[in-house]
C-alpha angles and dihedrals in degrees: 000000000000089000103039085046102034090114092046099048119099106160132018132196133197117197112185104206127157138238105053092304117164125156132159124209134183123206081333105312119110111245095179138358120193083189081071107039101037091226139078117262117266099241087223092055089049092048091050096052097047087050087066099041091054089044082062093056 
């Protein structure tokens, strides 16, 4: 993600949690959240996912 976005990101943020938290949010809105679905994000799916958003900027 870094490397295909490293042009795009302008801010990052790193939240430590517990208990197998991940979520990803862009600009707010919650991309993926591993606490819903039970299972870590494909990185291809993520990738995918953040590909569209930035077709829509």
């Amino acid at each position: 993600m870094l490397t295909t976005f490293k042009h795009r990101i302008k801010d990052l943020k790193l939240i430590p949690a517990t208990g197998g938290c991940f979520e990803l949010k862009v600009d707010g809105d919650l991309i993926y959240s591993k606490l819903q679905t039970g299972r870590f994000p494909d990185e291809q799916a993520i990738l995918d996912v953040l590909h569209q958003r930035a077709g829509k900027n």
